[in-house]
C-alpha positions, -999 to +999 in steps of 0.1 A: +000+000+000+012+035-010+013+070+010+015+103+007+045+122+021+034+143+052+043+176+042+046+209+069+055+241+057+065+268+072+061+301+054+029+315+038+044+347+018+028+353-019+054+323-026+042+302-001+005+308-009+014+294-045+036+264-029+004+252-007-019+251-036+005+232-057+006+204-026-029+200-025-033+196-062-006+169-059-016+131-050+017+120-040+014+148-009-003+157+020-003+193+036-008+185+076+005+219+086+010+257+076+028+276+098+038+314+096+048+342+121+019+367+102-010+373+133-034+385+106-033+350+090-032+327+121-063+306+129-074+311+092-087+286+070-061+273+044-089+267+018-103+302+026-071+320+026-061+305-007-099+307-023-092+270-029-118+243-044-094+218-028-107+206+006-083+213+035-095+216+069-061+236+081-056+264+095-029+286+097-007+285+130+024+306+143+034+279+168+062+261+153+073+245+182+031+231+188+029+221+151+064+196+152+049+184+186+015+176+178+011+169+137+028+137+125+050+151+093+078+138+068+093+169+059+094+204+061+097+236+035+113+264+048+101+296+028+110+320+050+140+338+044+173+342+019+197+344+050+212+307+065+213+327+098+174+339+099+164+301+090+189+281+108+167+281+143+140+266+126+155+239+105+170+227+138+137+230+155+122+207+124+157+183+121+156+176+159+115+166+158+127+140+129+117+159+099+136+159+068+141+198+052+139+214+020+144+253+019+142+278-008+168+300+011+195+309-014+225+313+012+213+274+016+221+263-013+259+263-007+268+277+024+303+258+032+328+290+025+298+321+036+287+307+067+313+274+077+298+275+111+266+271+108+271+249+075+289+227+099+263+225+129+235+218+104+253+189+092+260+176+128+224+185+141+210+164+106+233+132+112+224+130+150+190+127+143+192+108+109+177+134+087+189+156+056+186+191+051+191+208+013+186+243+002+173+245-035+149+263-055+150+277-096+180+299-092+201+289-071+193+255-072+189+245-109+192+266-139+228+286-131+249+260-111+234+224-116+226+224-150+260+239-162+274+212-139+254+182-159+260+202-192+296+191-184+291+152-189+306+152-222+332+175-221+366+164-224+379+198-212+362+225-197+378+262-200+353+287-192+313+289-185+286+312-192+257+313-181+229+340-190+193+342-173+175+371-194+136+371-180+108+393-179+101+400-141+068+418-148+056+377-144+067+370-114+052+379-079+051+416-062+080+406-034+101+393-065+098+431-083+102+451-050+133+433-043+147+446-078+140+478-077+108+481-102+094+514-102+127+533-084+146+564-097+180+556-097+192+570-071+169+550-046+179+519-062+216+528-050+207+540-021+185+505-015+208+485-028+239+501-006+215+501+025+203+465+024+166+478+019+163+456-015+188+429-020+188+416-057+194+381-070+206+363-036+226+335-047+252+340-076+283+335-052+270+300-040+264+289-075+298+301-082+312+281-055+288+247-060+307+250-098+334+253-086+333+219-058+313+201-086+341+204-111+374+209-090+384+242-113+408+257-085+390+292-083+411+314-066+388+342-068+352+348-068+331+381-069+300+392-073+298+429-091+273+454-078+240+455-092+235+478-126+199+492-127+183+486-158+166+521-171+135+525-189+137+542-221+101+546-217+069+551-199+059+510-189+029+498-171+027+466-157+005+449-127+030+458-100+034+494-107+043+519-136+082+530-145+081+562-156+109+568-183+144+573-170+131+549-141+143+515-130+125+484-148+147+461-127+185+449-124+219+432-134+240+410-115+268+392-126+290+370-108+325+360-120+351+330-109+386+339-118+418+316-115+453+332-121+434+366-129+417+348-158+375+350-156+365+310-158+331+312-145+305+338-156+263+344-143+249+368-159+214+373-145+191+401-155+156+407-147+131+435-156+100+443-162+088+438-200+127+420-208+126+404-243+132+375-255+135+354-224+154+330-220+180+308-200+216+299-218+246+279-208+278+277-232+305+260-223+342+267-243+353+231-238+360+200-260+335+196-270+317+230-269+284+233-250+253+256-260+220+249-243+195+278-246+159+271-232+139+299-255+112+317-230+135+311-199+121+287-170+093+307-149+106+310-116+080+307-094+072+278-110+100+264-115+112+271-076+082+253-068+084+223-087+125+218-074+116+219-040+081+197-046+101+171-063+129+168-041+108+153-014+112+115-023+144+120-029+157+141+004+137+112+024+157+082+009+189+105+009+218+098+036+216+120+068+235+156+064+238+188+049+235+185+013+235+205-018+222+195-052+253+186-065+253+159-041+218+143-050+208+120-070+197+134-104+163+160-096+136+151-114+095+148-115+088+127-085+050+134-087+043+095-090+069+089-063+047+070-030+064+064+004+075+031+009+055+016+043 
């Protein structure tokens, strides 16, 4: 007889809302807790507060430490914050009640040289109680670090990388826009940027550095160059706001991995309102050479969804520890994956 994974998740932000509807769309698992620090959502209705036609008698609870006490769970997805630091108290709240974690936080996703520390605590605190912890998600996660990683199977050499991911962010959620600046003059997107009021893409220095481990290149250097706003040269209007011309639509970040001053490693990653075409590229200068382009570019709310969905079968069969996705078995779609009684 086949089960559904138990599935608590702690977080309930605009991604979060999207992340429980997906779970209860999804056979393969069940949604037996919600839990967020919001007081305007707690002891609300899940089905109301997502104006779902699924049936779900949860509601939405603040209590943490009452939720991995008193509701039987499998794992938990931590969609709370981009900082290890912020998130680490409650993946070792959920690893020492004997749940398994999956988090979107980018500073997750390979934390070993930012945050060796707590890196190395997590890994202790998941092998004592048998359980695994990963961070993942779109970007970082997938499309700038473990798919130029795979896209390496068949080279004989590899000299540099490049990877470009060139979207439209007028389709992804309101948080995702704020955080790049949409709708700023220019010189409050400095002054955000500088002050830590908007952060950017979170994550091109980990993807540098899970490269880097995956394929033993020897970095000696790795940077990330501040953000460039991206102006509009007109008047744009899209659901989040409108950017008047002159405006910000959004940003650049690049990130760069240089060995003996030469650049081997380069992330490109813009996003702004109304960018065209989309889409998400990989070349690789190498014998033989690599060019992968995925023409519209992988939705990321989607897409952050689905890698954090599907790795559930596989984080609960993985060896106990701190992992990252380099060290998994290959992701894929595990909606038809059961757990084994």
């Amino acid at each position: 007889m086949t089960e559904s994974f138990r599935v608590m998740q702690i977080g309930f932000g605009s991604l979060g809302r999207h992340i429980s509807s997906t779970i209860l769309k999804r056979e393969n698992l069940e949604l037996v807790s919600v839990v967020d620090a919001n007081p305007d959502l707690v002891g609300k209705s899940i089905k109301v507060l997502l104006q779902s036609e699924v049936a779900s008698e949860i509601s939405l609870t603040d209590d943490l430490k009452g939720a991995l006490k008193n509701v039987p769970a499998d794992v938990a997805l931590v969609a709370t914050s981009s900082s290890i630091k912020t998130v680490f108290p409650t993946i070792e709240a959920c690893l020492e009640s004997g749940l398994d974690v999956v988090s979107i936080c980018e500073e997750l996703s390979f934390p070993y040289q930012k945050s060796p520390s707590i890196a190395k605590n997590l890994d202790q605190i998941a092998k004592k109680y048998g359980k695994t912890v990963v961070g993942t998600g779109i970007n970082p996660g997938y499309l700038m670090d473990l798919l130029p990683i795979v896209l390496t199977g068949p080279c004989q050499t590899v000299n540099t990388i490049h990877v470009t991911r060139h979207m439209n962010s007028s389709h992804r959620r309101p948080s995702f826009q704020k955080k790049i600046g949409t709708g700023m003059t220019k010189e409050e997107f400095r002054k955000n940027i500088d002050e830590g009021r908007i952060t950017g893409h979170v994550g091109l220095v980990e993807s540098i550095q899970m490269i880097d481990a995956a394929l033993n290149l020897g970095l000696d250097e790795i940077e990330e160059l501040p953000p460039e706003a991206i102006i509009a040269k007109k008047r744009v209007t899209n659901s989040f706001t409108t950017i008047g011309k002159g405006d910000v639509l959004g940003l650049k970040s690049v990130g760069v991995g240089r060995k003996n001053g030469m650049q081997i490693v380069t992330l490109d990653f813009q996003a702004y309102a109304e960018a065209s075409p989309q889409y998400d590229e990989v070349i690789i200068d190498g014998i033989p050479k690599m060019h992968q382009r995925i023409e519209g570019g992988v939705q990321g709310d989607q897409g952050t969804i689905g890698m954090l969905l599907n790795l559930i079968p596989i984080v609960i069969n993985e060896e106990p520890g701190l992992k990252t996705m380099k060290d998994l078995p290959v992701p894929r779609n595990t909606s038809r994956f059961w757990k084994e009684n």
